[in-house]
VMD Tcl script that builds the backbone (N, CA, C; Angstrom):
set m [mol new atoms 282]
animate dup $m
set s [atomselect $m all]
$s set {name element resname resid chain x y z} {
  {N N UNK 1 A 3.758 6.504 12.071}
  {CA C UNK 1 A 3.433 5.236 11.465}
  {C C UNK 1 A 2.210 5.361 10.569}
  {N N UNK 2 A 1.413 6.021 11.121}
  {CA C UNK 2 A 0.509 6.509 10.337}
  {C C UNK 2 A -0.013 6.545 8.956}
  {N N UNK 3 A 1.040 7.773 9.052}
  {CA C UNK 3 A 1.562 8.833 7.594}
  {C C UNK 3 A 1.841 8.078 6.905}
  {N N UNK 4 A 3.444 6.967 6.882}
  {CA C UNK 4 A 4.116 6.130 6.349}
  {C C UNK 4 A 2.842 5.287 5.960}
  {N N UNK 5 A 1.586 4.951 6.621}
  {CA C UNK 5 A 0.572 3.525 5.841}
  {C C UNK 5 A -0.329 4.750 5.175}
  {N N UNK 6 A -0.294 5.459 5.217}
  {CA C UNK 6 A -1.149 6.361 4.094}
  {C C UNK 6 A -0.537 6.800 3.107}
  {N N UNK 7 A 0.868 7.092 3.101}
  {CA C UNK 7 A 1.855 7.428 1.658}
  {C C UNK 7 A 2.384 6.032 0.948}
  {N N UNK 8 A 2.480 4.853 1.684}
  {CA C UNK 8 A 2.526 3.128 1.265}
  {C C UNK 8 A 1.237 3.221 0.582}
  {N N UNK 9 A 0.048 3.213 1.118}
  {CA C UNK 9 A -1.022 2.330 0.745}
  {C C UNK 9 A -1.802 3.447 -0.742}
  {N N UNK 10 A -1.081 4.662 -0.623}
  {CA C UNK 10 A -1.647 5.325 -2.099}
  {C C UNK 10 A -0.060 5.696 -2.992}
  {N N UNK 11 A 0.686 4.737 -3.184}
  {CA C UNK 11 A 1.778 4.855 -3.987}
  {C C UNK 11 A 1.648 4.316 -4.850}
  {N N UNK 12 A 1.001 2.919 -4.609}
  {CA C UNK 12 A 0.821 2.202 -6.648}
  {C C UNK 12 A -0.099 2.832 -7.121}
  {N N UNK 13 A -0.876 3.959 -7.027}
  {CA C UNK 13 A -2.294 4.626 -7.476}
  {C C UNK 13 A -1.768 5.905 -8.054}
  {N N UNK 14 A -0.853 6.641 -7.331}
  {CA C UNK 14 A 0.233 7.382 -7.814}
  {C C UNK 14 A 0.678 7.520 -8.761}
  {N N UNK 15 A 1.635 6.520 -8.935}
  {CA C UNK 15 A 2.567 7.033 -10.090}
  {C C UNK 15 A 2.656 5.511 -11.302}
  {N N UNK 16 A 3.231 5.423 -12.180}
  {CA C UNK 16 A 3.400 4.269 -12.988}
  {C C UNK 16 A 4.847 3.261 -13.006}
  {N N UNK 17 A 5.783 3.794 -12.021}
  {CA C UNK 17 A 6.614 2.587 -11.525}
  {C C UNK 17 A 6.254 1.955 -10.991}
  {N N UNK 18 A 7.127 0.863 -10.653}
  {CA C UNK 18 A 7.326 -0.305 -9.452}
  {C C UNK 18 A 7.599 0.092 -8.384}
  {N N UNK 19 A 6.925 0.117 -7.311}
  {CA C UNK 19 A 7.083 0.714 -5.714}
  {C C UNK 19 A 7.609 1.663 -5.757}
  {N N UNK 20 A 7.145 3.007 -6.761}
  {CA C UNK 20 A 7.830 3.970 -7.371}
  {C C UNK 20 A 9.335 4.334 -7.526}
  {N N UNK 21 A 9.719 3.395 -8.098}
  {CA C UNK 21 A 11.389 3.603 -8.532}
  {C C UNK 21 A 11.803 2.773 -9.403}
  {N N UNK 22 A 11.227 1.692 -10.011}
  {CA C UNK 22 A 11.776 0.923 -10.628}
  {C C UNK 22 A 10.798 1.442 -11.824}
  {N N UNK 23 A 11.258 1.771 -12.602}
  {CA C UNK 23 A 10.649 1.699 -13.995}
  {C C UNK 23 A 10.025 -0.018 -15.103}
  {N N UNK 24 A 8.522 -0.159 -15.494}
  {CA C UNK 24 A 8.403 -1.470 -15.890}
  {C C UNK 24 A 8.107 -0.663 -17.302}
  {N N UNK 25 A 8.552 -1.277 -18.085}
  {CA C UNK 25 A 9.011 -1.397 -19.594}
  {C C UNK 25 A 7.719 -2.125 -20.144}
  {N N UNK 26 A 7.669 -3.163 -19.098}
  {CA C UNK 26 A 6.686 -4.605 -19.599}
  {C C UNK 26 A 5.410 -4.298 -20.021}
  {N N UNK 27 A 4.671 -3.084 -19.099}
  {CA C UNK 27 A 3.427 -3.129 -19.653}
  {C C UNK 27 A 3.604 -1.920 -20.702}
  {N N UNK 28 A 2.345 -1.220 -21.596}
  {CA C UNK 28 A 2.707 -0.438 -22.613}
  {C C UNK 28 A 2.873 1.200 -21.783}
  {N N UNK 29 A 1.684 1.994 -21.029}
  {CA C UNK 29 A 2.116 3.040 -20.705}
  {C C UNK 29 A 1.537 2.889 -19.411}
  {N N UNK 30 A 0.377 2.105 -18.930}
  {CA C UNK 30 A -0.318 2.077 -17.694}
  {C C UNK 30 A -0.074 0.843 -16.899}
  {N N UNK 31 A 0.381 0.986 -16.232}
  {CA C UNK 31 A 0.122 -0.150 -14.923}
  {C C UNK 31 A -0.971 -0.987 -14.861}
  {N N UNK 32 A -1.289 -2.346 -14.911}
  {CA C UNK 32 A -2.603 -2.870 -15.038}
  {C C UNK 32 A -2.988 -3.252 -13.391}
  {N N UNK 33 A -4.356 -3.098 -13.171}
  {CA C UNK 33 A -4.408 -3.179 -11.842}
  {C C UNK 33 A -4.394 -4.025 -10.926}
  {N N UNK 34 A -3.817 -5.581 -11.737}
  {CA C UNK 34 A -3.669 -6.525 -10.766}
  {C C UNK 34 A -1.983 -6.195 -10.259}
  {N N UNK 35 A -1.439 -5.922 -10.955}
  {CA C UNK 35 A 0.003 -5.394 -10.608}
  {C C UNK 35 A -0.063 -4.446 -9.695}
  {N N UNK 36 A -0.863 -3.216 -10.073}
  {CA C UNK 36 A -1.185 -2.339 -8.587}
  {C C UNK 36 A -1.640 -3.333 -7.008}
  {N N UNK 37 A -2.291 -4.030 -7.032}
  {CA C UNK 37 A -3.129 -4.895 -5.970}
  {C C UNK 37 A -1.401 -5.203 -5.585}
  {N N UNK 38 A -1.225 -5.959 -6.109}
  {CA C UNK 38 A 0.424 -6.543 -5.921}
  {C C UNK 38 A 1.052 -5.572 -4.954}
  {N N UNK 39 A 1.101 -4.293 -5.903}
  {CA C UNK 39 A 2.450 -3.531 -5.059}
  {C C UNK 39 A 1.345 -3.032 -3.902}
  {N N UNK 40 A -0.069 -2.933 -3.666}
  {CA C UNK 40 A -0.353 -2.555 -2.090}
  {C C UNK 40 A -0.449 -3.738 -1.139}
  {N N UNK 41 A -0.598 -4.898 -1.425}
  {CA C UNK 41 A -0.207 -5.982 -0.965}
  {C C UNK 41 A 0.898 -6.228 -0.256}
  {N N UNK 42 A 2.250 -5.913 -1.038}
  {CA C UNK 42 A 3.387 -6.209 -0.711}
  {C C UNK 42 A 4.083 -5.068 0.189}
  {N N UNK 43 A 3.176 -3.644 0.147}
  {CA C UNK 43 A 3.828 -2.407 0.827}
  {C C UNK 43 A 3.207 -2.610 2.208}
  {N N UNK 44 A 1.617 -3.612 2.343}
  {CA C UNK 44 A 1.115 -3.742 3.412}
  {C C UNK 44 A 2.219 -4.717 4.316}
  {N N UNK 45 A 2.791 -5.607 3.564}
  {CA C UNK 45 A 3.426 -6.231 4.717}
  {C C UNK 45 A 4.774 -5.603 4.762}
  {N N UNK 46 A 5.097 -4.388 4.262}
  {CA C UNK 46 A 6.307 -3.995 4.426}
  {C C UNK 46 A 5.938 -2.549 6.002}
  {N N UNK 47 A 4.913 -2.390 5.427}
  {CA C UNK 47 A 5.124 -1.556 6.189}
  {C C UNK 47 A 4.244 -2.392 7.844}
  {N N UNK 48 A 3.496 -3.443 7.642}
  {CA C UNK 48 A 3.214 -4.189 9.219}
  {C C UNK 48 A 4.515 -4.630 9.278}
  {N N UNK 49 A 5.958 -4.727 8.607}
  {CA C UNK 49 A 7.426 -5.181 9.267}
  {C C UNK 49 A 7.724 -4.525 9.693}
  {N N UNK 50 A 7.954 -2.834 9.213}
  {CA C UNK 50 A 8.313 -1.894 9.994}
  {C C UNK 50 A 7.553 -1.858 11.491}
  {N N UNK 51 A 6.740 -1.119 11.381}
  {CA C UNK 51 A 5.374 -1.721 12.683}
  {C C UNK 51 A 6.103 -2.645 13.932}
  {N N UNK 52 A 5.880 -3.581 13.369}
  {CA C UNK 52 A 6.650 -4.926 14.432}
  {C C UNK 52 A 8.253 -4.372 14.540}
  {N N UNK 53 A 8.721 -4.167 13.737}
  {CA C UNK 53 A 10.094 -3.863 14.347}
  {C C UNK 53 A 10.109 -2.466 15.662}
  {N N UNK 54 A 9.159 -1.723 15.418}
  {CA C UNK 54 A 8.863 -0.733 16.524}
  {C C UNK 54 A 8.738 -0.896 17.246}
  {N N UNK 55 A 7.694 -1.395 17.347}
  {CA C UNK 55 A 7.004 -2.022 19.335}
  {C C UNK 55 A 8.440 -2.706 19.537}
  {N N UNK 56 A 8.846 -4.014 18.926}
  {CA C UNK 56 A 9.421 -5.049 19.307}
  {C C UNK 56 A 11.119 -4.070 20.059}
  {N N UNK 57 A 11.243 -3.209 19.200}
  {CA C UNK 57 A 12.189 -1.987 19.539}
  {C C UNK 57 A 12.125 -1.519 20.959}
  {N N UNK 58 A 10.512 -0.658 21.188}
  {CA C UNK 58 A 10.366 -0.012 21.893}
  {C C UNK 58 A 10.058 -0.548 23.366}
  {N N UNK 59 A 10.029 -2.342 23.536}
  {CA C UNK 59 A 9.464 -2.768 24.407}
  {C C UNK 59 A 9.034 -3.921 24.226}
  {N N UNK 60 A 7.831 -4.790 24.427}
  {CA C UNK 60 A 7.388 -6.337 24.528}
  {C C UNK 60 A 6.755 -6.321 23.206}
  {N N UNK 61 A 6.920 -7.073 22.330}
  {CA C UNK 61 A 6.066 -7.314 21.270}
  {C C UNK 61 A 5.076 -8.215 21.481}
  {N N UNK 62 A 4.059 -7.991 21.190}
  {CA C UNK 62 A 3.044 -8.570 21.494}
  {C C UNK 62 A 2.091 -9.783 20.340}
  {N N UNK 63 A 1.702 -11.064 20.677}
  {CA C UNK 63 A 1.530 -11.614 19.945}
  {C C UNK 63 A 0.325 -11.580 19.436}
  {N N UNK 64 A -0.237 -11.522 17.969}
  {CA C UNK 64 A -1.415 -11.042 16.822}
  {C C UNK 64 A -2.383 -12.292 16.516}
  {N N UNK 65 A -3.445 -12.277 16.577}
  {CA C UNK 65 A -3.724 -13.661 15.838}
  {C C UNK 65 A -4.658 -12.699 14.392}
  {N N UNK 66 A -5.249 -13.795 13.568}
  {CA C UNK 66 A -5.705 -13.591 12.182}
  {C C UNK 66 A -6.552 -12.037 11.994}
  {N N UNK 67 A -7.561 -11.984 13.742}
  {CA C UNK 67 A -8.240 -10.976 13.154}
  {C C UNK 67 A -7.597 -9.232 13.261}
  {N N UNK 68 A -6.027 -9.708 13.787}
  {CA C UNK 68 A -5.497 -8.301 13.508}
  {C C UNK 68 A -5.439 -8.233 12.067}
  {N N UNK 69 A -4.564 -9.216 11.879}
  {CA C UNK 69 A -3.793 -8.792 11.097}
  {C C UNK 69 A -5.865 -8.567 9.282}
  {N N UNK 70 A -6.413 -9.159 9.563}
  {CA C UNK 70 A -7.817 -8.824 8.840}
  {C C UNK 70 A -8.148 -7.519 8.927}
  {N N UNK 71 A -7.545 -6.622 10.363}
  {CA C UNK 71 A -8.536 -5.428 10.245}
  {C C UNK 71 A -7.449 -4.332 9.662}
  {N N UNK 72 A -6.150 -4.659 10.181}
  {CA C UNK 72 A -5.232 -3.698 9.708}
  {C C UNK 72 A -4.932 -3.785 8.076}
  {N N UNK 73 A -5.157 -5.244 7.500}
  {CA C UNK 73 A -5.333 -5.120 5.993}
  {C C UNK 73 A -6.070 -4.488 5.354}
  {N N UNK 74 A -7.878 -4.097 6.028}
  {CA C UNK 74 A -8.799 -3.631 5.815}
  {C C UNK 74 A -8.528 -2.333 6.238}
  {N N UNK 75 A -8.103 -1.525 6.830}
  {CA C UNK 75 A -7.408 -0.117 7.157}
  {C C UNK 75 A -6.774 0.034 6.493}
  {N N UNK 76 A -5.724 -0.628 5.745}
  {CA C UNK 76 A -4.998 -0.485 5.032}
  {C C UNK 76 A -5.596 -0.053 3.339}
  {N N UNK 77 A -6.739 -0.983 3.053}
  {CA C UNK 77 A -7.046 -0.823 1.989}
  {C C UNK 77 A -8.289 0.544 2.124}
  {N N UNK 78 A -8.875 0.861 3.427}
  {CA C UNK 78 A -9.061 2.290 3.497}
  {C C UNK 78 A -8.200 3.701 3.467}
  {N N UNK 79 A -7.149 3.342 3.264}
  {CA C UNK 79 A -6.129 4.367 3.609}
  {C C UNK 79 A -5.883 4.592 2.470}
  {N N UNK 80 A -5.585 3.359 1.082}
  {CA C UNK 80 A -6.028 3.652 -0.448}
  {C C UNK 80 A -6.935 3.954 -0.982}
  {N N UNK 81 A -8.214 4.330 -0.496}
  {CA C UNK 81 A -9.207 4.846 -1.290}
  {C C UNK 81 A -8.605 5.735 -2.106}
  {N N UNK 82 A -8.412 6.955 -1.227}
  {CA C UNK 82 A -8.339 8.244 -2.032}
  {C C UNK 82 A -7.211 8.065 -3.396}
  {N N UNK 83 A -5.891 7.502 -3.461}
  {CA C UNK 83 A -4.999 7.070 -4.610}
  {C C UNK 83 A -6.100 6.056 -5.784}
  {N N UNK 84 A -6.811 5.463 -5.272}
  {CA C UNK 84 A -7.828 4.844 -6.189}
  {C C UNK 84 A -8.479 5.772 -7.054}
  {N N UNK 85 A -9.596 6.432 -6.253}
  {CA C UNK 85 A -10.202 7.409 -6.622}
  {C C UNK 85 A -9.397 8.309 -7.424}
  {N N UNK 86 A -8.555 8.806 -6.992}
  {CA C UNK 86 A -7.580 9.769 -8.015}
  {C C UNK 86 A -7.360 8.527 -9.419}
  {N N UNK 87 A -6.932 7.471 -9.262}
  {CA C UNK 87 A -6.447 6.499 -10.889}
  {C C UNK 87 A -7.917 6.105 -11.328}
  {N N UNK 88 A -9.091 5.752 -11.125}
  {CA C UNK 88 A -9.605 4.803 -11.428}
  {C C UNK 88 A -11.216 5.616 -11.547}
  {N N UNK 89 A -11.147 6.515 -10.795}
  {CA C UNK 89 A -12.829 7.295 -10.814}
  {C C UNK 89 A -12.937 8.517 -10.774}
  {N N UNK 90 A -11.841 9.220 -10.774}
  {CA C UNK 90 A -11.736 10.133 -11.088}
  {C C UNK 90 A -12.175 11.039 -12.692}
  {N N UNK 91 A -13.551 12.006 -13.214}
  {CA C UNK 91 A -13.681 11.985 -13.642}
  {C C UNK 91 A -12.462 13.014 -15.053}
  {N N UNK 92 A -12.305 12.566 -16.315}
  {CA C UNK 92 A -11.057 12.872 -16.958}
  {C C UNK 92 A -11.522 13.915 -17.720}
  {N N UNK 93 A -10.705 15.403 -17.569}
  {CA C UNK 93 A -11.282 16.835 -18.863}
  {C C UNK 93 A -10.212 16.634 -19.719}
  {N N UNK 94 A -10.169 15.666 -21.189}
  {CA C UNK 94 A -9.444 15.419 -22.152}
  {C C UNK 94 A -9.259 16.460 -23.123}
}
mol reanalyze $m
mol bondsrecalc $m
mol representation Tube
mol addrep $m
């Protein structure tokens, strides 16, 4: 589960598709980074669905209130540093 929120949470930093497979036409060659925010946003709750479908799989699912789901968003957006760092601060030899 891990792995899967560390290869989710540095995929829009990655590459320049849509949840890497859909090709966007729309912008000119770069992804703008509110669209990135978007796709780690939307991979965070894809991959806390997977998550819940596990436990709930493996046994009693257990009920979350706000400050899980606050810290695992915040893990989450630690788990993107490094895909950041690679798009955004990474220094460029042109």
């Amino acid at each position: 589960m891990v792995v899967l929120a560390v290869l989710a949470a540095n995929t829009p930093f990655m590459n320049e598709r849509c949840f890497a497979v859909i090709a966007v036409q729309r912008f000119s060659l770069r992804k703008p980074l509110w669209f990135r925010a978007f796709e780690l946003l939307t991979l965070y709750f894809v991959v806390g669905g997977i998550g819940m479908l596990l436990e709930r799989n493996a046994g009693n699912g257990f009920q979350q209130g706000w400050e899980f789901y606050a810290v695992t968003f915040c893990l989450f957006l630690v788990l993107a540093f490094p895909g950041f760092v690679f798009r955004y601060l990474r220094k460029r030899h042109d």
